[in-house]
C-alpha positions in Angstrom: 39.4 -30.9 -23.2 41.8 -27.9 -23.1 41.2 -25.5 -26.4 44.0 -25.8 -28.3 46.4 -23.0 -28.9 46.0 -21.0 -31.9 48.7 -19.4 -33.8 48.4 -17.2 -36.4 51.1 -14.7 -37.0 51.1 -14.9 -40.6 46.9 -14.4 -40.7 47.9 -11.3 -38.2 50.2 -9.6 -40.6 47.9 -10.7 -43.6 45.0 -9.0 -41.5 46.9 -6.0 -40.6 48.3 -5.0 -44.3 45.1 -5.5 -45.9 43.6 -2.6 -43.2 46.6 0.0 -44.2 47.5 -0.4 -40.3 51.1 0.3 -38.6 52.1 -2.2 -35.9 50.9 0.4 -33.3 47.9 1.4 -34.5 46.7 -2.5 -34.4 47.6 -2.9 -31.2 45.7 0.1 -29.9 42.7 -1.4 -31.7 43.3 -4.7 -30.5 44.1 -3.7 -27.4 47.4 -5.3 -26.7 50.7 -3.6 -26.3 53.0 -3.4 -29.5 55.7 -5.9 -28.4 53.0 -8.6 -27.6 51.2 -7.8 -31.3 54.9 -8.3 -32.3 55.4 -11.8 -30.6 51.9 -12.9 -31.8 53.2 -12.2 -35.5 55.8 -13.8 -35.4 54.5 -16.8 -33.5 56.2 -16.4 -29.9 53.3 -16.2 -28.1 49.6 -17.7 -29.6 46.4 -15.5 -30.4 44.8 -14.3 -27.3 41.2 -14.4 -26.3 41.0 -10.3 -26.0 42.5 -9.9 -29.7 40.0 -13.1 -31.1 36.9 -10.6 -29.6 38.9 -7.7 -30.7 39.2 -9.1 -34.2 35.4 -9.7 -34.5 33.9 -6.6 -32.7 36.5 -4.0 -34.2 37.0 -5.8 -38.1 34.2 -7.7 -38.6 36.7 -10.4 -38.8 35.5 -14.0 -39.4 37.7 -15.5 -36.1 37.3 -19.2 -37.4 39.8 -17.9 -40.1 42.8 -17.8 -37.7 42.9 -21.8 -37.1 42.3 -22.3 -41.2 43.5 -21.2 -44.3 46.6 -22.0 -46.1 48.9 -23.4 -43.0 47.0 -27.0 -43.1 47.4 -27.2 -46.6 51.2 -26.4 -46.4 51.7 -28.6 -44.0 50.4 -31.4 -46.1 51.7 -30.8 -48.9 54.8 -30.5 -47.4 54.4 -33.9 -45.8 53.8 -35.4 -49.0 57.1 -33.9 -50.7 59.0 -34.9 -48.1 57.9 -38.3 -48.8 59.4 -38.6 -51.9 62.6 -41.4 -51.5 65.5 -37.9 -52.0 64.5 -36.8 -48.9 64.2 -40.5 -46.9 67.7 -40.2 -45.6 67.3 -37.7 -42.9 63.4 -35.9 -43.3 62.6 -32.9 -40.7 60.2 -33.6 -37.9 56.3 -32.7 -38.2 57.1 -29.6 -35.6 59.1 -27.9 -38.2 57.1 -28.4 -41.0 54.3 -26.9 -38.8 56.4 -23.9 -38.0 57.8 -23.1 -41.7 53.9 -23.1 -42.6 53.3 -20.6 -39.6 55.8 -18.8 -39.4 57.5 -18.7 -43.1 54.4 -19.5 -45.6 56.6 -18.1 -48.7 58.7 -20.4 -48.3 57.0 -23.5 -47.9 55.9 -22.5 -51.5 58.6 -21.9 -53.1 60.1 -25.3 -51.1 56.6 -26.8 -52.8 57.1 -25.4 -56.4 60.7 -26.3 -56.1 60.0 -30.0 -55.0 57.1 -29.5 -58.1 59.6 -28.5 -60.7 61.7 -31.5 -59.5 59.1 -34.2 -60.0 58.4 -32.9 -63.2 61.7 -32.8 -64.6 62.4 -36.6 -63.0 59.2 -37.5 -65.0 61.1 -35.8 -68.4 64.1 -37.2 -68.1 62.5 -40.8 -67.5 61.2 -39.9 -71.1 64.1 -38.3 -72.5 64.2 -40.0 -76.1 60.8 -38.6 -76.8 61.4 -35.4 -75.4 64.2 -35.2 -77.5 61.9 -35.2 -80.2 59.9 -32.3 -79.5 60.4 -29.0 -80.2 58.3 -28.2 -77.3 59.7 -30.0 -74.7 60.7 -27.2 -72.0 61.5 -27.4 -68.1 58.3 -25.3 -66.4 55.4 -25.8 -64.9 52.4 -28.6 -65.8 49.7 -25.6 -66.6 46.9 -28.3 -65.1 49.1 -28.8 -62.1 49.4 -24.8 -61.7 45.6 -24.4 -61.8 44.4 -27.0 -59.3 47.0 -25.3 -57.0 45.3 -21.9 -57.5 42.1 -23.1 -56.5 43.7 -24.9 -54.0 45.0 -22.3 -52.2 42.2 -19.6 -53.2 39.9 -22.7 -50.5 38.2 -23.0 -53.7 36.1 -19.7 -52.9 36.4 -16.8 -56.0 34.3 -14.1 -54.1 34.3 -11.7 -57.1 33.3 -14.5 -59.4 31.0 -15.7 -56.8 29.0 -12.8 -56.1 29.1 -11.5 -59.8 27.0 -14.9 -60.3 24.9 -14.2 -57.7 24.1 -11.1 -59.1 23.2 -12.3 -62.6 21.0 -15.2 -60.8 18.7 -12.3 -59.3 17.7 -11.3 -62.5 16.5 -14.4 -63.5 12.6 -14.3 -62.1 10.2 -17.0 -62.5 11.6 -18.3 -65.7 14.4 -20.0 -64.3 17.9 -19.6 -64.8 18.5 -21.3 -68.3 15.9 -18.9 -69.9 17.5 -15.7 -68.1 21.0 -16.6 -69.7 19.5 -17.7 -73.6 18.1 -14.1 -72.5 21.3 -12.2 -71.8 22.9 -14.4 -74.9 20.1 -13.0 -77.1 21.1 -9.5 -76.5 24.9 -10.2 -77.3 23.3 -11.2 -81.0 23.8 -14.7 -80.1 21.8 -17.3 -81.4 20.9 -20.8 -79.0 20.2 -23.8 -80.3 20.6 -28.1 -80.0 21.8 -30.3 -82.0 22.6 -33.6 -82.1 26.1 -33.8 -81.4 28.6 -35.1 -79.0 30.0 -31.8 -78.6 28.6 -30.6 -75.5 28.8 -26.9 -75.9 30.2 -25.2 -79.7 30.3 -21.3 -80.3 30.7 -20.4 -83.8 31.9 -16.6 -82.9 31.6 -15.4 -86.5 27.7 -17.1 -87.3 27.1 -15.9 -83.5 25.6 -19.5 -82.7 25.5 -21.2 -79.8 25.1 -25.1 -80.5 24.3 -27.3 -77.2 24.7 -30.9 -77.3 20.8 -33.0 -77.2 21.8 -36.0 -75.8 23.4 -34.8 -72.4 21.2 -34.3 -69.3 19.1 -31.0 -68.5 21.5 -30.0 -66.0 24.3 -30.3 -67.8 23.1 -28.0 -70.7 22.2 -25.6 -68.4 25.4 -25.4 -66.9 27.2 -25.0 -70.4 24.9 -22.3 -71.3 26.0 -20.0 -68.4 29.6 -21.3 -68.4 29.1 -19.0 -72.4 27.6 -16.7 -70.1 30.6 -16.0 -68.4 33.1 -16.3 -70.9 31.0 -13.8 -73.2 29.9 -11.3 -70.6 32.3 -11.5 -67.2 35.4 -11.5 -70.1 36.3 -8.3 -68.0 36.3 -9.9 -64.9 37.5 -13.0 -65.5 40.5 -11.5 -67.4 41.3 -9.5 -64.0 41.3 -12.3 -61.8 43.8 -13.9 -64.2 46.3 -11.4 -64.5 46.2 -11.1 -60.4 47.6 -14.8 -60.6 50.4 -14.1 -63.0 50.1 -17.6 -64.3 53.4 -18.8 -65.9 52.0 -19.9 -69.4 49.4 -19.4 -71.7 48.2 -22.7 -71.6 47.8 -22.3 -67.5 45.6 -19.0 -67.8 43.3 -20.3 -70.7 42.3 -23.3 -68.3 42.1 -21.2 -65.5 40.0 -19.1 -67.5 37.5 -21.9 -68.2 37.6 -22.9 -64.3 36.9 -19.7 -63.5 34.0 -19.8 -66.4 33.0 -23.0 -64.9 33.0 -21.8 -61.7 30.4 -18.7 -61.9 28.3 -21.4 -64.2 28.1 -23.5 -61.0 27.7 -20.4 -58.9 24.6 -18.9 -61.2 23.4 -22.3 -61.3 23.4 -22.3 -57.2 23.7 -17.9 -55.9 25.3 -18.4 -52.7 22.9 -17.1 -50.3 19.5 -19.0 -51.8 21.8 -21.9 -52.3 23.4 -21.9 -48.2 19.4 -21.2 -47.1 18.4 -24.4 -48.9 21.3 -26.2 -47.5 20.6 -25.5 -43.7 16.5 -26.2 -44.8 17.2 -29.8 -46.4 19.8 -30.8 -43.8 22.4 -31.0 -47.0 20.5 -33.3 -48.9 21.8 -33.5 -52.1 19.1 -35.1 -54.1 16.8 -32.1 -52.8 19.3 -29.7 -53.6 19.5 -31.0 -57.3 15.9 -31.6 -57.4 15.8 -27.6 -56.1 18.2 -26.0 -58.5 18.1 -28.3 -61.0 21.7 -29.4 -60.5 23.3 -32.4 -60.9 24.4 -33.9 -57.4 28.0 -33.8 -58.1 27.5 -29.6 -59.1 25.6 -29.8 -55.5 28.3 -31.8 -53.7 31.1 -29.2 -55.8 29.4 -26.4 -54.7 28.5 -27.4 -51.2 32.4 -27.2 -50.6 32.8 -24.0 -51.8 30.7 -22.4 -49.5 33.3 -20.0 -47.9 32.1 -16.8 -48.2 33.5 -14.3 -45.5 31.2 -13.8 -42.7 28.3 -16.2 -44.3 30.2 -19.4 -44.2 28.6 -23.1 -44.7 30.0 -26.5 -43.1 33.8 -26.5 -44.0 33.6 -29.7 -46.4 35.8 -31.9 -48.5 34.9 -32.8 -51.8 36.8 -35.3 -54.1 36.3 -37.2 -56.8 38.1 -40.2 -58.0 38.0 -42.6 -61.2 37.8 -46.2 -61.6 41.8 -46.8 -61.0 41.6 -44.8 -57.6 43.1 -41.3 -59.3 42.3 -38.0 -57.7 40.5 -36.2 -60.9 39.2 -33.0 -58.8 40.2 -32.2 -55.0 39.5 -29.7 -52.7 39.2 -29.6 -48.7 37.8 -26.8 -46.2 38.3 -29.3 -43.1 41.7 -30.1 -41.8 41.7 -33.4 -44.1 44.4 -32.7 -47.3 44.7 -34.7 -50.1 47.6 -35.8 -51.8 48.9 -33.8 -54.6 50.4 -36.9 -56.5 48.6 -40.1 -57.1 45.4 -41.6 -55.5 43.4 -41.6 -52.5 43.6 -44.0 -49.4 41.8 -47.8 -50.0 40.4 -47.3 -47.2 38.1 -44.7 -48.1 34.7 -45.2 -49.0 35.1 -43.2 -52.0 36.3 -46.5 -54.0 33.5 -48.8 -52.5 30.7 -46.8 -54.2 31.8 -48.2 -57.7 30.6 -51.3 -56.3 26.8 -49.8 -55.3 25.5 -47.7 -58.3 23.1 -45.2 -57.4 23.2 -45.6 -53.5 24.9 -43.3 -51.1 27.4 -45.1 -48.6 28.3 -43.2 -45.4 31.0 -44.0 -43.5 32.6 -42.9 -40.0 36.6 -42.1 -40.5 39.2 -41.5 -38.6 42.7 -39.7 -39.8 45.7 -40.9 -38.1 45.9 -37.0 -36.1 43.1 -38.4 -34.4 40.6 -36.0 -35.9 36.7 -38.0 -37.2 34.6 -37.4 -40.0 31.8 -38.3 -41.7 31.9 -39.0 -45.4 29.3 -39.8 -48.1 30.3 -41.3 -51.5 28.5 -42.3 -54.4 29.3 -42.6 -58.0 28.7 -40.7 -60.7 28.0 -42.2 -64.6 28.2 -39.7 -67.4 26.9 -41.5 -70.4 27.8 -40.9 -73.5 24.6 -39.9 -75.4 24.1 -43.2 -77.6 24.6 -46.7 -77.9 28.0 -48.3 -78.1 29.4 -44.5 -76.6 31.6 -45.1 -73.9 30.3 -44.6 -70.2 32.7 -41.8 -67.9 32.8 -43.4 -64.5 33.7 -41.6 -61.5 33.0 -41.6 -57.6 32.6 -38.6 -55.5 32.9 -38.4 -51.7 31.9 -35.2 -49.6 32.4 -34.9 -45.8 32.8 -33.2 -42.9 33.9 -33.3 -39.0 31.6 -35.1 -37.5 30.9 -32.1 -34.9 28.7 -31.4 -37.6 27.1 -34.7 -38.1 23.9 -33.4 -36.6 23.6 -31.0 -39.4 23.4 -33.7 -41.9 20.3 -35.9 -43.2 23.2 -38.4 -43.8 24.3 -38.6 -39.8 20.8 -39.5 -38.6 21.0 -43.0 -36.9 24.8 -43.1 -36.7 26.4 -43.2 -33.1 29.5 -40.5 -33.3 29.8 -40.9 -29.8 31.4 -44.5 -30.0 34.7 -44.6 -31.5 34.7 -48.4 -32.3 32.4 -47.0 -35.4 35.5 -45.2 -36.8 37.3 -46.7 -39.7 41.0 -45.3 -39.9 41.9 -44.0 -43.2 45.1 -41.8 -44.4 46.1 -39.5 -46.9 49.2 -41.4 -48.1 50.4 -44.2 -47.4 54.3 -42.6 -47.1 52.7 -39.9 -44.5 50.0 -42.2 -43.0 51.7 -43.3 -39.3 49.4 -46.4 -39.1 51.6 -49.3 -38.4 48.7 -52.0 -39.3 47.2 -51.0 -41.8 46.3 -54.1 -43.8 46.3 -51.8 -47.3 49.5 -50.4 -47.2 51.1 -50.1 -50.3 54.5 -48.3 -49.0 56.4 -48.1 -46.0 56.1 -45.3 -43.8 59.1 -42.1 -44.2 59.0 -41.2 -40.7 59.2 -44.9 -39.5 62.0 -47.3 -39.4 61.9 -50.9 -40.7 62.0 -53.9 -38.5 62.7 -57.3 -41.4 62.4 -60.7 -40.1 63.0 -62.8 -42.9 61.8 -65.8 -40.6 58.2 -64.3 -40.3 55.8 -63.1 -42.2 52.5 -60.9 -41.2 50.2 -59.2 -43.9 53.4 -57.1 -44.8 56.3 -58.6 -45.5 58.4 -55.7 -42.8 57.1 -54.7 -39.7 57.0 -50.7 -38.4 58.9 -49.5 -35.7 
């Protein structure tokens, strides 16, 4: 099979500005002439093999970058908004959609926070008598929404954040890493303690006490601990990163600011580069990794797909994890499979068959309808609630990857990739999904017309053209 052409103009200019570099003196690095550097930025002509070597030998530059990054998402996302019913009368074809992303990434943004602000306001007005009511009712952004995009688009890799955890992790010697941060709380005046609450994690600022909840797991103490950790002693840094996003409320930067906090917890909890070694040793076992870092294994399956590190990457996973009535509750892809912003995942998945097995993996082969495979895990994932009669948080997580890298999981052994009858198809939505028999289809279809027979009558009452 022919490697497919790879165009990156946007990556290009991204590359060249952050170097300080003129359109002529990138060329003579790359060693191209300026007019071709000047059709491969704007997308005339696709990435070369001579500037892909040149990339790597002259920058340093991580080459599997130019076929990632944001122009997948924004092509998905964009999918997905051109789903909704205001565009149905006349929606653009794929090849534009692919082109705006590549060639104009600004603007599928703004298209993005456009279509965002849109929803949002639809959703207000359908509630206008209580909105009425409130004196805080106001047309901007949902602050939650906001966040998950910035992770989103950051491929839910912080490298500052990341390696400042790292950092603190080396100090923690042989008495483990909850010990090292009551430590480094100690010498901020702090004083830890547990008590028998259902408050997870309290800080009394002006007593200087730390109270962590008794009745939740080990792990999950530990990971509160050094999420304090953070917000007490990477304020600095934390604040930085927050006023690089330029957030548009309060509300949006003081839950980025525990995301961020939540994220160096996981990253302390897990350094990157002890963490990737022990991945690659165990085959991405995530029971061993939780057993090894004393994790819980949806931290391990969380952190597994954040692995993105420049130069020192992992397997590009997705990680999800859904609730009991199929709703998307956490997200985040480093494959070429996207998620839908709005609403659940496909039936199809595994993801919603693992409620039905408690405490046993299911693996699944899946197939997208672009004709790219994967192999997915899913379990769920029970977070009591610390006493009897306490209600029980049920979720499900799924991680995967393309099944390319099958062989570097425990969880491919004894599965034949190689026959594609073992595929199951699944989608991302089912108004961007092209199946025409899918069984579980909720919706029909934007980009297919509608064929009714009011004399027949198949699994759906329409057929798809």
């Amino acid at each position: 099979m022919a490697n497919p052409r790879i165009y990156a103009g946007a990556k290009l200019r991204e590359t060249r500005r952050r170097l300080g570099l003129t359109q002529k003196d990138f060329a003579a690095k790359l060693g191209v002439s300026l007019p071709y550097l000047n059709q491969m930025e704007n997308n005339k002509r696709p990435v070369s093999t001579t500037v892909v070597l040149a990339l790597a030998q002259e920058f340093g530059f991580d080459v599997t970058e130019l076929a990632s990054g944001d122009s997948e998402r924004l092509v998905s996302d964009m999918r997905e908004a051109m789903a909704d019913p205001v565009f149905a009368d006349d929606p653009p074809p794929l090849a534009d959609l692919r082109l705006t992303a590549s060639n104009a990434p600004g603007l599928a943004r703004a298209f993005l926070e456009l279509h965002r602000a849109y929803r949002e306001t639809h959703e207000r007005l359908a509630s206008l008598d209580e909105a009425l009511g409130r004196e805080d009712a106001r047309m901007q952004a949902s602050p939650w929404d906001e966040v998950r995009d910035f992770f989103h688009y950051c491929d839910n890799y912080i490298d500052a954040v990341d390696r400042a955890a790292e950092h603190f992790a080396q100090g923690a010697g042989t008495g483990g890493i909850a010990a090292h941060a009551v430590q480094a709380l100690r010498g901020e005046g702090i004083t830890v303690q547990e008590g028998d609450t259902e408050i997870l994690r309290r800080f009394d600022a002006q007593a200087r006490v730390l109270t962590l909840s008794a009745r939740v797991a080990p792990e999950t103490r530990t990971f509160q601990l050094l999420l304090q950790v953070a917000l007490l002693k990477q304020d600095q840094l934390l604040e930085a990163m927050l006023d690089l996003a330029r957030f548009q409320s309060d509300e949006a930067r003081a839950i980025a600011k525990i995301g961020l906090a939540n994220y160096f917890a996981g990253a302390a909890l897990m350094p990157y580069g002890a963490f990737l070694a022990a991945a690659r040793e165990t085959r991405h076992d995530l029971e061993r990794l939780a057993q090894l870092f004393g994790a819980s294994i949806e931290q391990v399956a969380h952190r597994l797909s954040t692995l993105q590190r420049p130069g020192a990457k992992g397997i590009p996973f997705f990680f999800v994890r859904v609730d009991q009535a199929g709703t998307i509750t956490k997200r985040h892809s480093a494959t070429r499979l996207q998620f839908a912003r709005f609403g659940g995942a496909c039936p199809l998945w595994n993801v919603h068959r693992a409620f039905e097995t408690p405490g046993r993996f299911l693996r699944q082969l899946a197939e997208t309808p672009d004709g790219v495979r994967y192999l997915s895990i899913a379990r769920d994932v029970s977070k009591p609630g610390g006493h009897f009669g306490a209600p029980v948080r049920r979720f499900a997580i799924a991680l995967g990857c393309e099944v390319a890298h099958a062989g570097h999981l425990v969880y491919g052994d004894g599965l034949d990739v190689g026959d594609k009858q073992n595929f199951e198809p699944i989608g991302i939505s089912c108004r961007i999904c092209e199946r025409v028999n899918c069984h579980q289809r909720a919706v029909p279809p934007l980009e297919r017309r509608l064929s009714i027979d009011a004399d027949r009558r198949g699994v759906l009452p329409y057929e798809v053209g």
